[in-house]
KEKE-3310 file (N, C-alpha, C; in steps of 0.2 Angstrom, whole numbers, plus 5000, padded with zeros to 4 digits):
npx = (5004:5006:5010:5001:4990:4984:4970:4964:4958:4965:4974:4970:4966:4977:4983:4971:4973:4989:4988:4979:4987:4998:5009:5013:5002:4991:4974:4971:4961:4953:4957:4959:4958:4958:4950:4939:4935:4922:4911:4903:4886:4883:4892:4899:4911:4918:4923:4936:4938:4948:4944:4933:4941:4944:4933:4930:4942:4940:4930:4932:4944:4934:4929:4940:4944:4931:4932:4944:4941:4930:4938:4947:4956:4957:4950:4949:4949:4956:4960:4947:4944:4953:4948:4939:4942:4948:4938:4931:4941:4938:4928:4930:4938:4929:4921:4927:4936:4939:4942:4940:4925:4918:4908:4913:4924:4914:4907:4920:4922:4909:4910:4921:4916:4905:4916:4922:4910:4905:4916:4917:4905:4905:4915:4909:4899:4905:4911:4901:4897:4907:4908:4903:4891:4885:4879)
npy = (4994:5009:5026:5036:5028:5031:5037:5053:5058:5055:5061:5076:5076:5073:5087:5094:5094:5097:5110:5113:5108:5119:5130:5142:5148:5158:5156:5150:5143:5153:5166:5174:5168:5169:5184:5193:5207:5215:5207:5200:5207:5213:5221:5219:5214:5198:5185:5173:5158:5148:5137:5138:5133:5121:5113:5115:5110:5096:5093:5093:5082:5072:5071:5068:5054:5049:5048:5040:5028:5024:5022:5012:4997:4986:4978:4984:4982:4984:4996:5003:4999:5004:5017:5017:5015:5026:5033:5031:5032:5050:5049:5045:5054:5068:5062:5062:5070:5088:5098:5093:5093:5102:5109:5109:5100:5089:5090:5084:5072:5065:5067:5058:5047:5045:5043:5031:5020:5025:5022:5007:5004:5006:4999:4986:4985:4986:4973:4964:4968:4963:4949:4934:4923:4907:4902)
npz = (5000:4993:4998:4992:4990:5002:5013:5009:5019:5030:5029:5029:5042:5050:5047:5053:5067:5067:5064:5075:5087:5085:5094:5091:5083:5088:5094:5080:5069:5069:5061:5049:5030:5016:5008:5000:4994:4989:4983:4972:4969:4980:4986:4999:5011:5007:5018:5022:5032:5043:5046:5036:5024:5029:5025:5013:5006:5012:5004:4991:4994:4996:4982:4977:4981:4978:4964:4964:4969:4961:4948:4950:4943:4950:4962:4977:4991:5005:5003:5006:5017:5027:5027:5032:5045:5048:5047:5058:5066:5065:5073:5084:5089:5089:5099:5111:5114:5120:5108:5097:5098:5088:5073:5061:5063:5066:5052:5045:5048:5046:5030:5031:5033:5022:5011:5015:5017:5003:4995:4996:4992:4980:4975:4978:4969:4957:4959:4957:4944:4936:4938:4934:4930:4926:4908)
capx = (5000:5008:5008:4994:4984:4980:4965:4966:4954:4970:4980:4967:4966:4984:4984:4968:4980:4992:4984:4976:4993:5004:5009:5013:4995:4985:4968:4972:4954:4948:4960:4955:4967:4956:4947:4937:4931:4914:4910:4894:4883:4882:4899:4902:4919:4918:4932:4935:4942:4954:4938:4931:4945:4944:4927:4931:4948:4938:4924:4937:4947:4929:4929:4946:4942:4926:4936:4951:4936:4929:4942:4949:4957:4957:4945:4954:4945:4959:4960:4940:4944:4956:4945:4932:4947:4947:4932:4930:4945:4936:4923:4931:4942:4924:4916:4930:4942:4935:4943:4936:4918:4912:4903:4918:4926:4910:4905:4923:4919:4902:4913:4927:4910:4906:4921:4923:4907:4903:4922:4916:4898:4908:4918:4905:4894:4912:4912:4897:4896:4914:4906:4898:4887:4885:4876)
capy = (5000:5015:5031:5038:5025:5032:5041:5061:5063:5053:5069:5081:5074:5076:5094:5099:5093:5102:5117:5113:5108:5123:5132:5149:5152:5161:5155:5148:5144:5159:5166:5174:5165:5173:5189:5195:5213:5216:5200:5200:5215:5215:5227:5216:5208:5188:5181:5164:5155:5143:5132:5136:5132:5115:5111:5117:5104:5091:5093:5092:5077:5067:5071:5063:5047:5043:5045:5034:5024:5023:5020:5007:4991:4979:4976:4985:4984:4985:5004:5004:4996:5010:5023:5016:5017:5035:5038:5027:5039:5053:5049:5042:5061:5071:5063:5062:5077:5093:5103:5092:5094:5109:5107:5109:5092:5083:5090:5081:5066:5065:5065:5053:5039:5045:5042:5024:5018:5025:5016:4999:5003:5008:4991:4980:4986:4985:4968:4961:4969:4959:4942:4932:4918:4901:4903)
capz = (5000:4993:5000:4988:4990:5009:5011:5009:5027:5034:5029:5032:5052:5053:5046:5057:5070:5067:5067:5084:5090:5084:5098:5087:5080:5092:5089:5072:5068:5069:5056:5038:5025:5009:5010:4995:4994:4984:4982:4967:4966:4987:4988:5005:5009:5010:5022:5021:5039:5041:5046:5030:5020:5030:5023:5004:5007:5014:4999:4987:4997:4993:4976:4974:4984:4974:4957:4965:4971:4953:4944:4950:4939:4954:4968:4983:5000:5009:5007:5008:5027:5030:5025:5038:5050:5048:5048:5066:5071:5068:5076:5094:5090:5090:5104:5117:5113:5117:5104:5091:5096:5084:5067:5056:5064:5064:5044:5041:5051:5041:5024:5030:5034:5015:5008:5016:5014:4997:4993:4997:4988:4974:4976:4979:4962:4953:4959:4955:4935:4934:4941:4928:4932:4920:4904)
cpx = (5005:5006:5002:4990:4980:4975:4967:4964:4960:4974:4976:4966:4971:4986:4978:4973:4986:4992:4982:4981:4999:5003:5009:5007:4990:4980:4967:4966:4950:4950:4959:4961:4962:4953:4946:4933:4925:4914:4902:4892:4883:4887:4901:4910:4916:4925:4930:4943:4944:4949:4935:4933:4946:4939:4929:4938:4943:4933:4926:4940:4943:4928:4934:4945:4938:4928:4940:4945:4934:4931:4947:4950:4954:4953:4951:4952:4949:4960:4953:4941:4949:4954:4941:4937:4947:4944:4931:4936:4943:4932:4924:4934:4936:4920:4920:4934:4937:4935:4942:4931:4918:4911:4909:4920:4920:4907:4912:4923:4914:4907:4917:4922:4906:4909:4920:4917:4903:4911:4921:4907:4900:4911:4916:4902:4900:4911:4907:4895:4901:4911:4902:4895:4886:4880:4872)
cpy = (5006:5021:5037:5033:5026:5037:5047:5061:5061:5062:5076:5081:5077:5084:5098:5099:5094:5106:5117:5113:5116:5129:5142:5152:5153:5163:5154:5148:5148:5164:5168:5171:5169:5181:5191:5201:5212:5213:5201:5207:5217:5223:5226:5212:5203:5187:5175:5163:5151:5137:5130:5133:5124:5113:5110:5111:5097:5087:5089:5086:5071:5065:5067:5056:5045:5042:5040:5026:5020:5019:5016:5002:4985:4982:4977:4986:4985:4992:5007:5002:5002:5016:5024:5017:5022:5037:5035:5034:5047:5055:5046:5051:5066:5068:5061:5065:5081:5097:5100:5091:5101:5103:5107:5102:5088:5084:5083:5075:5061:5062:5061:5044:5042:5043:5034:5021:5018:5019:5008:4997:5002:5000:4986:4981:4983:4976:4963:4960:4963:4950:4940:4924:4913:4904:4895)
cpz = (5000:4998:4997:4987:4998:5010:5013:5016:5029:5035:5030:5041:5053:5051:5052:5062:5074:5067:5072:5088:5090:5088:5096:5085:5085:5087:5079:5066:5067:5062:5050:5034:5020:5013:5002:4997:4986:4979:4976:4969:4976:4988:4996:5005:5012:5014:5022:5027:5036:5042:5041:5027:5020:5026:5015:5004:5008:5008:4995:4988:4994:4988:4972:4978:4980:4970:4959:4966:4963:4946:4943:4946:4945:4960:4975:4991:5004:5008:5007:5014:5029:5029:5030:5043:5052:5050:5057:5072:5072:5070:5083:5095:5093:5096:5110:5118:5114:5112:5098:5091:5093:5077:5062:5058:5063:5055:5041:5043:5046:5033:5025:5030:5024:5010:5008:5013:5006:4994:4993:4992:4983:4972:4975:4971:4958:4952:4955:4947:4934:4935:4935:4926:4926:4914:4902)
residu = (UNK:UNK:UNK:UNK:UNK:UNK:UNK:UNK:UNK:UNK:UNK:UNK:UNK:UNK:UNK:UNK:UNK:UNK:UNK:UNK:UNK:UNK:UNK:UNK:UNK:UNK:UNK:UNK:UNK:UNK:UNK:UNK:UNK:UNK:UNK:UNK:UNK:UNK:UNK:UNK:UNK:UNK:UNK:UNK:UNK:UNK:UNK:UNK:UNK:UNK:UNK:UNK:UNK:UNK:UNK:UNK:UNK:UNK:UNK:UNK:UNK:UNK:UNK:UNK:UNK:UNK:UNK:UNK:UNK:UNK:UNK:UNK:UNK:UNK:UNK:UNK:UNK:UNK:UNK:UNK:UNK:UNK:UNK:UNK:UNK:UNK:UNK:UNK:UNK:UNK:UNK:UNK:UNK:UNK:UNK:UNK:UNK:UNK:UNK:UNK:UNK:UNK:UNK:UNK:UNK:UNK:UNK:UNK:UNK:UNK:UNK:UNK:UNK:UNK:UNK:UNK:UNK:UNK:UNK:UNK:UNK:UNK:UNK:UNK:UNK:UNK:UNK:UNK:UNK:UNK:UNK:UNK:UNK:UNK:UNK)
# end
């Protein structure tokens, strides 16, 4: 199991992570990383947090799993089972850390049980087209 065959939430976990860990950024989270002035006909600025940024990352993450998912030559449940791992991670992370109870960790939590089980639904269908019963 290559290092690109490990699911992106893995790397998204360890980067929220790091951001939660790094002793340097005060209130990291809270943080503008974008900032767009007169967004559309409004003439408001948009700011987009580092929690956003997480979401739009994690949306995007999903999008690349279901193709990898998809696209597969070979029947690979062995990184559909490490997906579900993930997603089990975090979800022991969200309901026994405090500072991964909010809505941003549990949206990504949401998408890493997405990721896995569509991985395996994906898998399984694969499986079944391939199979091909006596004539």
């Amino acid at each position: 199991m290559g290092i690109l065959s490990i699911t992106t939430f893995f790397w998204l976990l360890l980067a929220y992570m790091g951001i939660h860990f790094a002793p340097h950024l005060p209130g990291p989270f809270r943080s503008h990383v974008f900032s767009f002035n007169h967004v559309l006909f409004t003439h408001k600025t948009l700011h987009i947090t580092v929690t956003d940024a997480f979401i739009f990352v994690g949306i995007f993450f999903l999008l690349i799993e279901i193709y990898k998912a998809a696209t597969t030559k070979s029947f690979n449940s062995l990184e559909s089972l490490f997906s579900i791992v993930v997603a089990i991670m975090y979800l022991i992370m969200f309901i026994t850390l405090p500072w991964a109870h909010n809505s941003v960790f549990l949206m990504l939590t949401f998408m890493a049980f997405v990721d896995g089980l569509g991985g395996f639904i994906i898998e399984i269908n694969a499986a079944h087209r391939d199979v091909v019963f006596g004539k």
